[in-house]
C-alpha positions as CSV (number, residue, x, y, z in Angstrom):
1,X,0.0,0.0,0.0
2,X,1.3,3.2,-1.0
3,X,2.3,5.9,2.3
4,X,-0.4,8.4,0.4
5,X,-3.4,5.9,0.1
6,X,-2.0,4.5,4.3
7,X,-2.2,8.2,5.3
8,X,-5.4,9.3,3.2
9,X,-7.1,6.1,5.2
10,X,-5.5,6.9,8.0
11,X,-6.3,10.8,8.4
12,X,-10.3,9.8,7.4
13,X,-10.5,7.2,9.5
14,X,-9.0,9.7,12.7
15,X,-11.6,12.9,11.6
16,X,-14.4,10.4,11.2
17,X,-14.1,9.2,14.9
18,X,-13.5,12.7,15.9
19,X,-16.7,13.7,13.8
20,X,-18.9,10.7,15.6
21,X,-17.7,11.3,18.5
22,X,-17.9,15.1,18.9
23,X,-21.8,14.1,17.4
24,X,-22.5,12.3,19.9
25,X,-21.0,14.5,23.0
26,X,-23.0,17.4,21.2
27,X,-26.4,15.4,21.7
28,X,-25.6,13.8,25.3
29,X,-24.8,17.3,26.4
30,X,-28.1,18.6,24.8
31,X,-30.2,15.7,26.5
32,X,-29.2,16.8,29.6
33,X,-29.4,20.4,29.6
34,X,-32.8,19.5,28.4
35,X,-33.6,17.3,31.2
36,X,-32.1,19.4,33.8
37,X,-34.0,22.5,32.5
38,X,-37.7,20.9,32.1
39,X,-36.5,19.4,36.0
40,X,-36.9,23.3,37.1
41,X,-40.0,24.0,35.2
42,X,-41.5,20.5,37.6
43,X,-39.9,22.5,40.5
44,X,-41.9,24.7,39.7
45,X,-45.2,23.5,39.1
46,X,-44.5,21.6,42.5
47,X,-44.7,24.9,44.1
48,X,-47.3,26.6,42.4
49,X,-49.3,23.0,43.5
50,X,-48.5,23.0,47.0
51,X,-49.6,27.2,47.0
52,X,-53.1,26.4,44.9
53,X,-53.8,23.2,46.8
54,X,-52.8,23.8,49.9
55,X,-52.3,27.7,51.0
56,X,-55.3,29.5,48.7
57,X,-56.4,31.1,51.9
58,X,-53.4,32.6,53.0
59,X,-53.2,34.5,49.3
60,X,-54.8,38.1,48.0
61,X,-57.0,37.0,45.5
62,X,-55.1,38.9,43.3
63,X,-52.2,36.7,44.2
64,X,-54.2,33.4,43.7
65,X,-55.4,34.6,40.4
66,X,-52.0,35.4,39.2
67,X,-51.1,31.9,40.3
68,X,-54.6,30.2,39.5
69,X,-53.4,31.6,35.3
70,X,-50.0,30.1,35.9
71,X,-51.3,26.7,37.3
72,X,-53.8,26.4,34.4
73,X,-50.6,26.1,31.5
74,X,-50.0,22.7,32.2
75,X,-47.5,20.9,30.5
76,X,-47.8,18.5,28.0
77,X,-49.5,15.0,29.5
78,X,-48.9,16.8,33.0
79,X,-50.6,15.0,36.1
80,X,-50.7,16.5,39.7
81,X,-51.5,14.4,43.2
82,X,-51.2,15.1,46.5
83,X,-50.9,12.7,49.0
84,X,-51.2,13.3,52.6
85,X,-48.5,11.6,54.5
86,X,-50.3,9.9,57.7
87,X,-51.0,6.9,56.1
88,X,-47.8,4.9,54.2
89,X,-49.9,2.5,52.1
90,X,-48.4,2.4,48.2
91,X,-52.8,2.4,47.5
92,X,-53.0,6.1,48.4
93,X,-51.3,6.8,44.8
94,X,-53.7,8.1,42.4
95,X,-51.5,7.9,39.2
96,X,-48.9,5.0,38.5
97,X,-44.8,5.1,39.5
98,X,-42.2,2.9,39.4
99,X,-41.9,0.9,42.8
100,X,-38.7,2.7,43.5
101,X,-39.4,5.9,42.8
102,X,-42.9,5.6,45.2
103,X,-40.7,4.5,48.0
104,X,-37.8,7.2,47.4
105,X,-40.6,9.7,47.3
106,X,-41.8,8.5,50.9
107,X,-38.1,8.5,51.8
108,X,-37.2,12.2,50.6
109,X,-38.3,15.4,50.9
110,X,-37.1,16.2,47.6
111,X,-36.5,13.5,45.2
112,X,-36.6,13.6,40.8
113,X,-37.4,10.4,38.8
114,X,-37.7,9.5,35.5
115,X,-40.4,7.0,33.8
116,X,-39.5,6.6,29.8
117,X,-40.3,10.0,28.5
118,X,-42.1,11.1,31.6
119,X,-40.0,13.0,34.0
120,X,-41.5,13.2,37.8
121,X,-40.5,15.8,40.9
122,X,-42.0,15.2,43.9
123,X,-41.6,17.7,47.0
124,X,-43.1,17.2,51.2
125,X,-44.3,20.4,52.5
126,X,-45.7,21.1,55.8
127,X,-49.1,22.8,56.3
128,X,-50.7,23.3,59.5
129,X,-48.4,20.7,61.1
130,X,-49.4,18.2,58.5
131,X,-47.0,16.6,55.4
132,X,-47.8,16.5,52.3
133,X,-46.5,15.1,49.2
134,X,-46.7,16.9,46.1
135,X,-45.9,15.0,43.5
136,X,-45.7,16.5,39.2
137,X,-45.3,14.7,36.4
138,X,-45.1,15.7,32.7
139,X,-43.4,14.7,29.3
140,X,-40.9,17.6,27.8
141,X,-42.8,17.1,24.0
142,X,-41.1,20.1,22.6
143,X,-37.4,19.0,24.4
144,X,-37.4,15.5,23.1
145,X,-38.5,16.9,19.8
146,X,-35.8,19.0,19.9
147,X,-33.6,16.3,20.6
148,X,-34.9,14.0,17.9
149,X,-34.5,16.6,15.6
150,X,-30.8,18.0,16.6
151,X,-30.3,13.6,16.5
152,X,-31.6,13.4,12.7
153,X,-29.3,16.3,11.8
154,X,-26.0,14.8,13.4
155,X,-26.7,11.3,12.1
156,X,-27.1,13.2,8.3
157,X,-24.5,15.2,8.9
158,X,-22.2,11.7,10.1
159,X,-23.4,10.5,6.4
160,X,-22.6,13.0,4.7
161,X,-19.2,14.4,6.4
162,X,-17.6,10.9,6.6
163,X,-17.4,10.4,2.6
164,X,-16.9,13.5,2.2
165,X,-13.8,13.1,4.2
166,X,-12.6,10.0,2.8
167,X,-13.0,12.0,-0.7
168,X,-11.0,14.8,0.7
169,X,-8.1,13.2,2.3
170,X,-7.4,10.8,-0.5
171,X,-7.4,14.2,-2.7
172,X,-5.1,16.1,-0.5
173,X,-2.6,13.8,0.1
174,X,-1.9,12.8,-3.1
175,X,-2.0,16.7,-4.0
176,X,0.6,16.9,-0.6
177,X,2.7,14.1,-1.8
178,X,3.0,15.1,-5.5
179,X,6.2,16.6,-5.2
180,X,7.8,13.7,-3.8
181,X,6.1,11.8,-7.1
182,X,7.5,13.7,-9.0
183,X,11.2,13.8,-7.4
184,X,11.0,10.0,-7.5
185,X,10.3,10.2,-11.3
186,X,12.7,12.6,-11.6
187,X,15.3,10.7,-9.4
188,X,14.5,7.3,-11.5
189,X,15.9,8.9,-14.6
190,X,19.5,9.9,-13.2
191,X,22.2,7.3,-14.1
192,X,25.5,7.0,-14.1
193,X,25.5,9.0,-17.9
194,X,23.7,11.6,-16.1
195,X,24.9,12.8,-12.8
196,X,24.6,16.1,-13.9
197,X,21.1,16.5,-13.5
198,X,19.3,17.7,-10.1
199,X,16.2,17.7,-8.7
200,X,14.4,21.1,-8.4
201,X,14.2,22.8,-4.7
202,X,10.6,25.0,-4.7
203,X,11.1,25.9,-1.2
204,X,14.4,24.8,0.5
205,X,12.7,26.1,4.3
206,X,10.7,22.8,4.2
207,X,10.7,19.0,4.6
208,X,10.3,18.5,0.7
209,X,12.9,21.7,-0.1
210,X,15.5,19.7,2.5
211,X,15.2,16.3,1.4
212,X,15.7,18.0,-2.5
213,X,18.7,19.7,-1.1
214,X,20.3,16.2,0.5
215,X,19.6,14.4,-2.4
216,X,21.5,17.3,-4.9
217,X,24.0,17.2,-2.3
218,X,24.1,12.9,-2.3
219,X,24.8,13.3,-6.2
220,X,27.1,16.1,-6.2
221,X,29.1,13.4,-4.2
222,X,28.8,10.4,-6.0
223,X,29.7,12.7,-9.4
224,X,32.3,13.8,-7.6
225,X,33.5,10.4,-7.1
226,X,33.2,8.8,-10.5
227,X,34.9,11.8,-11.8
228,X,38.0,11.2,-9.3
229,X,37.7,7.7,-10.2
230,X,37.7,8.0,-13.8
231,X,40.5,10.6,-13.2
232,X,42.4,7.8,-11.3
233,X,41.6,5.4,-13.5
234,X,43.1,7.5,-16.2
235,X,46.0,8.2,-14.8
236,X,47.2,4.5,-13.4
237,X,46.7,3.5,-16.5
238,X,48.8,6.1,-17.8
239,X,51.3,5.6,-15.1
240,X,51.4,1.5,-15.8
241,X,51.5,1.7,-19.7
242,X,54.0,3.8,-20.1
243,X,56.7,1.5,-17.6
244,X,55.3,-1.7,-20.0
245,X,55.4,0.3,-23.0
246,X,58.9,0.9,-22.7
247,X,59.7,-2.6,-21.2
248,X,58.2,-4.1,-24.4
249,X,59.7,-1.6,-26.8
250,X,63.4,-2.2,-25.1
251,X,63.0,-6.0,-25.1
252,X,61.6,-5.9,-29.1
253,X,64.3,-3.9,-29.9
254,X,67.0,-5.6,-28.0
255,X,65.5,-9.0,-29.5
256,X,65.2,-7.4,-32.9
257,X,69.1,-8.9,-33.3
258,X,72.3,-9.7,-31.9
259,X,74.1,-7.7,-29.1
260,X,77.1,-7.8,-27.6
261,X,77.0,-8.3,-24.4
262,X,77.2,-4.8,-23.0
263,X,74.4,-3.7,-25.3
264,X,72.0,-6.4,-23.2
265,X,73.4,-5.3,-19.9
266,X,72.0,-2.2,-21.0
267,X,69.4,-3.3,-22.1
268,X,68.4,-5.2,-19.3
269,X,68.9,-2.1,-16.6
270,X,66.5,-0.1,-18.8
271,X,64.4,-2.9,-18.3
272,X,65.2,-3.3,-14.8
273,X,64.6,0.8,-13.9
274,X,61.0,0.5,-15.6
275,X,60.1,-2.6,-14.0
276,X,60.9,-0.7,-10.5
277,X,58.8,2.2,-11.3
278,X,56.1,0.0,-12.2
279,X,56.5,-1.9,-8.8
280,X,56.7,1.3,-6.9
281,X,53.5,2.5,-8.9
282,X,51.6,-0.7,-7.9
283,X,52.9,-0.9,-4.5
284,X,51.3,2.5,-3.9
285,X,48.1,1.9,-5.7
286,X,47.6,-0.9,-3.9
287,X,48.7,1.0,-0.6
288,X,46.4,3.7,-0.9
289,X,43.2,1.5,-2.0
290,X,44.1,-0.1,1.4
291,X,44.4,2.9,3.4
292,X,41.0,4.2,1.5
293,X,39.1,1.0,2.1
294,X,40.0,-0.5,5.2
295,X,40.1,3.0,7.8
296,X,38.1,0.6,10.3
297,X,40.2,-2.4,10.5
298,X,43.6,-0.3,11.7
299,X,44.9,-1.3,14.9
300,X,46.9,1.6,16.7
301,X,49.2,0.6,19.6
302,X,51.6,3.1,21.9
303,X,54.5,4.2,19.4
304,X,57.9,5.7,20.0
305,X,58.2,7.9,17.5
306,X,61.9,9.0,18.0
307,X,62.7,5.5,17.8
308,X,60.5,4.5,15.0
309,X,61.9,7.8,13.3
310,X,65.7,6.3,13.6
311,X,64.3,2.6,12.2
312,X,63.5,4.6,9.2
313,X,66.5,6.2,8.2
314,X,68.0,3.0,8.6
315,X,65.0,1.6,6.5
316,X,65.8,4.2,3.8
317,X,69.8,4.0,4.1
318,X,69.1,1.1,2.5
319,X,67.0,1.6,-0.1
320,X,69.3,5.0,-1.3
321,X,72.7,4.5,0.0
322,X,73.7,8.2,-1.1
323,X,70.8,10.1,1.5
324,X,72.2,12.9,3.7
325,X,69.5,12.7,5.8
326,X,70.2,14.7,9.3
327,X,67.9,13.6,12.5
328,X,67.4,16.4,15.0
329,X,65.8,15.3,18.5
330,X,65.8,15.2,21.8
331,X,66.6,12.1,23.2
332,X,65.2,12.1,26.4
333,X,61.8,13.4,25.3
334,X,58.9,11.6,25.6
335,X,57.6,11.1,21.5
336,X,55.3,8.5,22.4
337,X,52.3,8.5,20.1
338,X,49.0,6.4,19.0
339,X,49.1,4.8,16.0
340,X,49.8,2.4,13.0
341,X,53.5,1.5,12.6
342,X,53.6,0.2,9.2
343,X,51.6,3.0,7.5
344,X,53.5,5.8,9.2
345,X,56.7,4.3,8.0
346,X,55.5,3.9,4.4
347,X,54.2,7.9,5.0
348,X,57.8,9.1,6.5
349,X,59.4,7.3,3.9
350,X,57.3,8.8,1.3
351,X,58.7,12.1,2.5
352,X,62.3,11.0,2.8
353,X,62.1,9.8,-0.9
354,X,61.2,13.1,-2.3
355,X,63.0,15.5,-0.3
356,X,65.8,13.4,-1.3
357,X,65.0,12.6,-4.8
358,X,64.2,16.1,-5.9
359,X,67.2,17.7,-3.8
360,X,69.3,15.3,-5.9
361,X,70.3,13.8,-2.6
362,X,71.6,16.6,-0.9
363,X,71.7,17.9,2.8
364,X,68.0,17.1,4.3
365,X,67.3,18.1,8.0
366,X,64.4,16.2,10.0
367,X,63.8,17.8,13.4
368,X,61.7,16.2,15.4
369,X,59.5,18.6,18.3
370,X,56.6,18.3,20.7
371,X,54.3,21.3,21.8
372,X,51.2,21.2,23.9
373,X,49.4,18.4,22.9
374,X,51.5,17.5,19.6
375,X,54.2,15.9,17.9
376,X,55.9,18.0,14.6
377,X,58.1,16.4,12.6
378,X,60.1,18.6,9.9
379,X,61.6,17.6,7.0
380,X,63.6,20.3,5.1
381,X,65.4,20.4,2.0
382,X,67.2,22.2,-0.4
383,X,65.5,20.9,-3.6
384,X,64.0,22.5,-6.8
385,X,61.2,22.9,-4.8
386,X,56.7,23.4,-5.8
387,X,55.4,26.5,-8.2
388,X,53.3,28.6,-6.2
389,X,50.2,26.8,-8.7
390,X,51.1,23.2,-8.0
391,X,51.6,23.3,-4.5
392,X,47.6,23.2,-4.2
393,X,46.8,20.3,-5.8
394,X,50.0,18.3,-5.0
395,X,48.3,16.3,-2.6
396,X,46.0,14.7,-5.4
397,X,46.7,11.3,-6.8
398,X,48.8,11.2,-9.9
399,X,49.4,14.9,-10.0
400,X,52.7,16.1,-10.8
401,X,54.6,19.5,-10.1
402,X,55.2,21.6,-13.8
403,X,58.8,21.4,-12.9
404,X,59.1,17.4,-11.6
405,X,58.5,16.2,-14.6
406,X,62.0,15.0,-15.5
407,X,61.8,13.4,-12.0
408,X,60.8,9.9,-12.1
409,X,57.9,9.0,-9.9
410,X,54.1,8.3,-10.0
411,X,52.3,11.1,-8.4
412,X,50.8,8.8,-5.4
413,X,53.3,9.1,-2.3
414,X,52.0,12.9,-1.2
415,X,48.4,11.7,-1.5
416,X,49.1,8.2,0.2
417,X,50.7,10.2,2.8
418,X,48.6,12.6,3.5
419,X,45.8,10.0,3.6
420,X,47.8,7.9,6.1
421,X,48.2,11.0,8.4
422,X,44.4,12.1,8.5
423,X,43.7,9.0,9.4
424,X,46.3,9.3,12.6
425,X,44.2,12.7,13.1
426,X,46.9,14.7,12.5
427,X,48.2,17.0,9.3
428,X,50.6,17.4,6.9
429,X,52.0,21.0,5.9
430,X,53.6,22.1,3.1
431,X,55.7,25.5,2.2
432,X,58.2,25.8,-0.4
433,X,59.8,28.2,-3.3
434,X,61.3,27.4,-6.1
435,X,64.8,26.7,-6.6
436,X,65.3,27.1,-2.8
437,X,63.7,24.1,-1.1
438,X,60.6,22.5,0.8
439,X,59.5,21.9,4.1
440,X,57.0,19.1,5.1
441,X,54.9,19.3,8.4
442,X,54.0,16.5,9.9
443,X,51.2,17.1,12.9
444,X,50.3,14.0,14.9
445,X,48.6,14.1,18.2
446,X,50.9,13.4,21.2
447,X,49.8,10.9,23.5
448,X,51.7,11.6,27.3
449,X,52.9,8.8,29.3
């Protein structure tokens, strides 16, 4: 069942109830103000009784004609008895009651009682030292056809107001919920060829403006993201052919005919350098899709990061023999930090690796500092350095400085790295001019022991 057709039956079915029920209070109310108000009028034909009946003579005649007019209006089907009171037997009655009401009438002085549509007040006065009881009763013919009437117009009213509302709340929520039809059809015809379309925002104050706005937002996201992964795409394929294009090409060429045997050592180096850069390049594809991917399943443990920073020279030593990498730290500070061993060597090494490589391996400095609540590390050298333009968009996967392009390398270690540190928390910084150098930042949170 569709939410408009749930909500049309729902909103009927709740204004119907209301409807009945606010009928029916309507009418109970009525009956009673009706029965209380012809209850006065017995009152006080009860009275004017007791005065005709019983206390003429102590009346002006002028006085018991006034009252003699007013005890001649009877009411409709109206009976009046008086009973005196030194005999109890339930004979003495002229007119019929109910059994109860006779013996509440002995009982009371005052007592009201109802028989059907006949409504009975009964009242004991005392008269020369004798009770009586004075007893009215009368039917309230124009009040009950009041009633009936007010009853007839509520029950057509019921009839008529309950389709009526059905009608109308099936026609209002659908007119309500047409928007949200029409976003839906809307929304159904955005692919994957077209995440350039949006939906339209009529009012962006209310529910059906907001949800407009966090679905346009939704898609500027996912285009985002197929554009960065077509870009990515793009560019590691870029990145992989041209390593296997020249593999191919040296090993067709060198195959092409004889060499001596210092052509194919050649040969075989130029080989050798290409398949590197295409391990490096995979090796940090495959790095960064992990780092991307799996940001919940990294375990962080208590790290020494002056130690850990030492492990890594030696780490890189290796790999470039030629590094005149410089530590700077204190040795009896406390560098302990939280985080992910392996991925902050593969970041610090990242950073070794270019400061190196486009310094052409001269004097770097690494100064390790703590301040407040984190840990700094600086790496500084004295390399070609970023354009004021590149250093921007540096950080993005595959891009490349203007002036690095002689440099061999793919364009992922910045972005690895800085993924690797945002995921410690922390930041990476970088300032640089051309021809003068670069410094990279590294902000991690320091965790005191």
């Amino acid at each position: 069942m569709k939410i408009s057709t749930r909500l049309a039956i729902t909103i009927s079915i709740i204004t119907s109830v209301i409807l009945v029920v606010f009928g029916i209070t309507v009418l109970l109310f009525s009956s009673n103000h009706q029965k209380h108000e012809f209850q006065e009028r017995l009152k006080e034909r009860v009275v004017i009784t007791e005065k005709i009946l019983l206390e003429k003579e102590s009346f002006q005649p002028d006085e018991l004609k006034k009252m003699s007019n007013q005890f001649l209006q009877k009411l409709p089907q109206e009976t009046e008895e008086v009973l005196a009171l030194d005999k109890k037997d339930d004979e003495e009655f002229i007119f019929n009651y109910p059994t109860e009401a006779k013996t509440m009438m002995l009982r009371n002085n005052v007592y009201s009682f109802y028989d059907g549509e006949i409504q009975g007040e009964s009242r004991v006065f005392t008269v020369k030292g004798k009770k009586y009881l004075i007893i009215v009763t009368a039917v309230d013919k124009a009040g009950l056809e009041n009633l009936s009437y007010l009853k007839n117009i509520i029950i057509l009213l019921v009839g008529i107001g309950i389709p009526l509302i059905f009608l109308s709340s099936f026609f209002m929520t659908r007119r309500a919920l047409l928007p949200i039809t029409k976003k839906i059809n809307k929304a159904n015809t955005i692919s994957a060829t077209t995440l350039d379309q949006r939906l339209n925002v009529h009012n962006p104050n209310d529910e059906l403006g907001q949800m407009a706005i966090a679905f346009n937002n939704l898609l500027d996201r996912l285009q985002d993201s197929f554009e960065a992964q077509k870009a990515f795409i793009r560019n590691a394929s870029h990145e992989i052919r041209n390593p296997l294009t020249t593999i191919m090409g040296e090993a067709e060429v060198t195959n092409a005919k004889e060499r001596t045997a210092a052509e194919y050592g050649k040969s075989l180096d130029t080989i050798l350098s290409e398949a590197e850069t295409l391990n490096a390049t995979v090796n940090n594809l495959l790095q960064l899709s992990k780092v991307s991917g799996n940001e919940l399943g990294i375990k962080y443990e208590t790290i020494d990061f002056g130690k850990l920073l030492h492990q890594i020279k030696g780490s890189y030593d290796f790999m470039n023999p030629d590094n005149q990498i410089e530590i700077e730290l204190m040795e009896k500070e406390d560098f302990s930090i939280l985080g992910n061993e392996n991925l902050l060597k593969t970041a610090l090494i990242n950073l070794l690796d270019n400061a190196c490589k486009f310094s052409s391996n001269q004097k770097v400095m690494v100064k390790l500092t703590k301040e407040k609540n984190w840990l700094t590390v600086s790496i500084k050298d004295l390399g070609i350095g970023i354009e004021p333009n590149d250093i921007n968009h540096v950080l993005t996967p595959f891009y490349r400085g203007s002036n690095a392009i002689e440099v061999k390398g793919s364009g992922i270690g910045l972005s690895l790295t800085d993924k690797i540190i945002a995921l410690h928390q922390g930041e990476l910084k970088l300032e640089s001019q051309v021809c003068q150098g670069t410094i990279a930042r590294v902000l991690l949170p320091h965790t005191f022991s």
